[in-house]
C-alpha positions in Angstrom: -21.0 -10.4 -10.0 -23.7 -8.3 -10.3 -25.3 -9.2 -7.1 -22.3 -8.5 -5.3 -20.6 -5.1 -6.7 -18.6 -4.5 -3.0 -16.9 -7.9 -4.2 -13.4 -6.6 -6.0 -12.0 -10.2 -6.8 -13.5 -13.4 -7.5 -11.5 -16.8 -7.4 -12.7 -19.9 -9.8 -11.4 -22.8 -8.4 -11.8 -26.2 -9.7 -13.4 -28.8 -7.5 -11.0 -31.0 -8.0 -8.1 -28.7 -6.8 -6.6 -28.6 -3.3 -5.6 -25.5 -1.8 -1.8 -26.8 0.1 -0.4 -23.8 1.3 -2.4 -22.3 4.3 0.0 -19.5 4.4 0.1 -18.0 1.5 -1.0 -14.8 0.6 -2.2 -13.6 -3.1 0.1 -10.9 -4.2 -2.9 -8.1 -5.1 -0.8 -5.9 -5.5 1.1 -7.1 -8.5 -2.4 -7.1 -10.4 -3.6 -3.4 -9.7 -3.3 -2.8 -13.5 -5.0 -6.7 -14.5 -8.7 -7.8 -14.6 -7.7 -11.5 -15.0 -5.2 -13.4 -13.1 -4.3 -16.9 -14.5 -1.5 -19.7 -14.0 0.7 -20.0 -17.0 3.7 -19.2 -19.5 4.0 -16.4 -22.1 6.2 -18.6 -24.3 3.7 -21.3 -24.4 1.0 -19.3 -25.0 2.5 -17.2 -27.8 5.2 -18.9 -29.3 3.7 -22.5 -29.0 0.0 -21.9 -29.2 -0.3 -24.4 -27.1 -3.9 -25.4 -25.6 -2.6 -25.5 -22.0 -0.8 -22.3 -22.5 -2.9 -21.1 -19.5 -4.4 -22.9 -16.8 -8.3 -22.3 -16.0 -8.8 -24.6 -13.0 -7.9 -21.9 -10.6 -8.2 -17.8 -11.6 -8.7 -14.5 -10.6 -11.2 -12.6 -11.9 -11.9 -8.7 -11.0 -15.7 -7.4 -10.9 -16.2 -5.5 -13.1 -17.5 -4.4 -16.5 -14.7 -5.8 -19.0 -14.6 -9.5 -17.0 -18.4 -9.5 -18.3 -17.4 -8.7 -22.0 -14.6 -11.4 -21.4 -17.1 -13.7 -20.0 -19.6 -12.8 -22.9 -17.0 -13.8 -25.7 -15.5 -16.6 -24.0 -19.2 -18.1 -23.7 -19.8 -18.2 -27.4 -18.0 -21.8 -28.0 -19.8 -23.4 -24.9 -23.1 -24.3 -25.8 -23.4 -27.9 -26.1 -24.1 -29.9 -29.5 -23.1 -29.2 -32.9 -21.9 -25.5 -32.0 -19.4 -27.3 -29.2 -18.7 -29.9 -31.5 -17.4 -27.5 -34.6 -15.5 -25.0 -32.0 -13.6 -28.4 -31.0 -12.3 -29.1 -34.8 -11.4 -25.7 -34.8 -9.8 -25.3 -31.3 -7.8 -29.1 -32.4 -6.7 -27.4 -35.8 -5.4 -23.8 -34.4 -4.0 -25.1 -31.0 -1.0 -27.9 -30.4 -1.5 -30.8 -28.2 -4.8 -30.9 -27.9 -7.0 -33.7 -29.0 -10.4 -33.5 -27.5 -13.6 -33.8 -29.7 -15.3 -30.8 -28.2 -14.3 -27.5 -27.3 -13.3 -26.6 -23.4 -13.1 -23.5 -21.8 -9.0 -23.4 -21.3 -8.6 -24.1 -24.9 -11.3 -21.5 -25.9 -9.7 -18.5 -23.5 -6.1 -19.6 -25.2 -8.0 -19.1 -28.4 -9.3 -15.6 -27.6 -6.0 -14.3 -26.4 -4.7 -15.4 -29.8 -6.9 -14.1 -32.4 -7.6 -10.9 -29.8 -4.8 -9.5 -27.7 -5.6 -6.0 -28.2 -8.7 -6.2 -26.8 -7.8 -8.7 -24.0 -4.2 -9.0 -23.2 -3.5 -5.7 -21.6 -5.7 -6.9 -18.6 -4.8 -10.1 -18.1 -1.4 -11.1 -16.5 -0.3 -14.9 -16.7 1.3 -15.8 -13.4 4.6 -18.4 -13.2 6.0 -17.0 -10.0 3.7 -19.3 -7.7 1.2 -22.1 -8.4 -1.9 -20.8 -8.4 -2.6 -24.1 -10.4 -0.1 -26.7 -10.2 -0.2 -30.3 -11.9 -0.7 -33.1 -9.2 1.4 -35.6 -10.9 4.7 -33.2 -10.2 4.2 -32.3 -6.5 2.6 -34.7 -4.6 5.5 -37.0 -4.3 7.9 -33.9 -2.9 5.6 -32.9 -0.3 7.5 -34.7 2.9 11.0 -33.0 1.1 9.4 -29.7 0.3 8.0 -29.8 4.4 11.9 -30.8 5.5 13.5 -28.0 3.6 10.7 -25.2 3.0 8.5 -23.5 4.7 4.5 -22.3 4.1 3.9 -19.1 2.5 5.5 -19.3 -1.0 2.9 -20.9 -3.0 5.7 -22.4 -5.7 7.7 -25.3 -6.2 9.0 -25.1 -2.6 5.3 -25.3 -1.1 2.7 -25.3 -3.9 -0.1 -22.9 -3.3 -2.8 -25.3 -5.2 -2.6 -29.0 -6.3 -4.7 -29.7 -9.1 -5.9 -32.9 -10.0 -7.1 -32.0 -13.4 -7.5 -35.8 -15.5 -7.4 -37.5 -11.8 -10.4 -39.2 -11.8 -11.1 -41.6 -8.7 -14.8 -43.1 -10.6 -12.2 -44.5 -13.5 -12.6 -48.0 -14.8 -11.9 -51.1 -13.2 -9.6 -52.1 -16.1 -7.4 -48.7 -14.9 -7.2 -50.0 -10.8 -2.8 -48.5 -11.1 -3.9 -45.8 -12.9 -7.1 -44.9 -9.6 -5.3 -46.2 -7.0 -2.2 -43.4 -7.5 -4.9 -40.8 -8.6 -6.9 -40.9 -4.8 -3.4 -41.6 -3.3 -2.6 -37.9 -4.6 -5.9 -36.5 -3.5 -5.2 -38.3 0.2 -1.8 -36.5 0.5 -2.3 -33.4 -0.9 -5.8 -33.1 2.0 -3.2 -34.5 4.4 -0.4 -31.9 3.8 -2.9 -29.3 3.9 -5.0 -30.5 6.9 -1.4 -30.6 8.5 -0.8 -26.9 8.5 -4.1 -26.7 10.3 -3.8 -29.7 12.6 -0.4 -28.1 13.8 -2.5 -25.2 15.3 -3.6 -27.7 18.4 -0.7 -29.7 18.5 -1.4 -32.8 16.0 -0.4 -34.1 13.0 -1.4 -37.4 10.5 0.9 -40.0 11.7 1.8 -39.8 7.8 0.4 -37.9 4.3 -1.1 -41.6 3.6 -3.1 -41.7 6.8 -6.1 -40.5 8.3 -4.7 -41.0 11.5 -3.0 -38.3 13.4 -1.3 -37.9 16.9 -0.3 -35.6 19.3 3.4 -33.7 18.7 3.1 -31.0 21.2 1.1 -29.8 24.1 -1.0 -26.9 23.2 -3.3 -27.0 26.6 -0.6 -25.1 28.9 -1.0 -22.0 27.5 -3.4 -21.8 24.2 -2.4 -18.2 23.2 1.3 -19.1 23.0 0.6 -21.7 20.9 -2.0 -20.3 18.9 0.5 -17.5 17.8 3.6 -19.7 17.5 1.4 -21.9 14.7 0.4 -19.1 13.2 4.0 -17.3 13.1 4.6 -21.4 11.1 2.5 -20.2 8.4 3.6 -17.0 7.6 6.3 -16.5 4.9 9.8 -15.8 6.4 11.0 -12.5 6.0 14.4 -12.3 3.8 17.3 -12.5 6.1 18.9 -8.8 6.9 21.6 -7.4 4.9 25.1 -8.2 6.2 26.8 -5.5 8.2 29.5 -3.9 5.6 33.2 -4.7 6.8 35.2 -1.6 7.8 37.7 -0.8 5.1 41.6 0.1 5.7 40.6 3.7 3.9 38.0 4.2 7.0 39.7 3.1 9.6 42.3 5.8 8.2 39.8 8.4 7.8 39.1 7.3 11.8 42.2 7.7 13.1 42.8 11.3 11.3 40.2 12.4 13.3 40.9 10.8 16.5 44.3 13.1 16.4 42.3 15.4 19.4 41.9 13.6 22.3 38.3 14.9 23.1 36.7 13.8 19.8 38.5 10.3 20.2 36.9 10.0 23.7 33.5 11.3 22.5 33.6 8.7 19.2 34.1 6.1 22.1 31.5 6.7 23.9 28.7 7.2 21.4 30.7 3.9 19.5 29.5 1.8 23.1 26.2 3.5 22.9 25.9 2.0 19.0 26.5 4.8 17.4 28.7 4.2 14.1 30.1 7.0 11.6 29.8 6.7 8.8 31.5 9.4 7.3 
């Protein structure tokens, strides 16, 4: 951070997340006033207590001084040993649902929000619009229905923005083969759907989200440039339909014909009516 002050935002994403929505764009905007961006729920985080309150697999974090005091105090409950050890009892005791041994950093930020808002809250805002985490084991079976019926660009349920695996481990034990085989099945999907998006640039696509085989759906040779822009017009979000023109009411069409009673405004009305002229008066 330090090395790099021209940096305004820096993104944490887990290694084992998978970024499925090529056309999405991070609404900046919405966190002028916020230092930390995360994925999570207000209600879980403050009525529940829960330890997965907030997600910390994938967040936003602005450069500047305060995310180093945030960094600073979040720190304190990682070293490893009897300090991690103890910050896990107390993390178990404080927190619901959570039952690991040693403290973790998504438990320990839930913690500091808790015991610290005024110092904290006011700069961090917890997302639930879009996925900037989502849990694996809810979207990777909806991604053929999600491509049928969506469209890239916004980042939620309809087209997740990230795919976590988070627990998804493909080095598990023999004795677990169900429990590997559906977690790398995940993992090969959610890199298919997302190589998809960028396959479709030059015309290909897997032959399906379980394959590493793909094939040819269009010709992009003929003329590059058209195609480039059409796959790139795929991945941008669709613009919210226009408004629908309002209907002419039986008072206006009154109000019209009052003033149509000289003959050379109702022939000047008609001719600026055929050149698309409307009144609106």
């Amino acid at each position: 951070m330090l090395a790099h002050p021209e940096t305004e935002w820096l993104w944490w994403l887990d290694p084992t997340a998978v970024v499925t929505d090529m056309g999405f764009a991070l609404p900046l905007d919405r966190y002028v006033t916020s230092n930390l961006v995360v994925h999570g729920h207000h209600a879980d985080l403050f009525a529940r207590r829960s330890w997965a309150a907030v997600s910390t697999r994938s967040l936003l974090l602005r450069n500047c001084q305060w995310s180093l005091h945030l960094l600073d105090a979040w720190a304190t409950m990682g070293p490893a040993g009897r300090v991690r050890r103890d910050a896990g009892n107390l993390l178990s005791a404080v927190l619901t649902g959570r039952q690991s041994p040693e403290a973790d950093d998504q438990s320990a930020l839930v913690h500091l929000l808790l015991t610290d808002p005024d110092s904290w809250m006011d700069k961090v805002y917890v997302e639930s619009q879009y996925h900037l985490h989502g849990p694996w084991t809810g979207l990777v079976d909806r991604y053929e229905r999600n491509a049928a019926q969506h469209h890239p660009g916004f980042g939620d349920h309809r087209w997740p923005f990230v795919t976590g695996f988070a627990g998804c481990d493909p080095k598990i034990k023999e004795e677990d083969a169900m429990e590997k085989q559906r977690c790398v099945k995940g993992m090969e999907r959610a890199f298919n759907f997302a190589d998809n998006q960028v396959l479709r640039m030059y015309g290909f696509e897997h032959r399906s989200l379980e394959s590493d085989e793909v094939r040819r759906v269009a010709n992009r040779s003929a003329d590059p440039l058209q195609a480039k822009e059409e796959a790139m017009s795929y991945l941008k979000k669709p613009k919210d339909p226009p408004p629908a023109p309002k209907k002419k009411t039986a008072r206006r069409k009154r109000r019209r014909s009052a003033k149509g009673t000289t003959g050379g405004e109702t022939v000047l009305v008609r001719i600026l009516e055929k050149l698309g002229w409307r009144n609106e008066s």
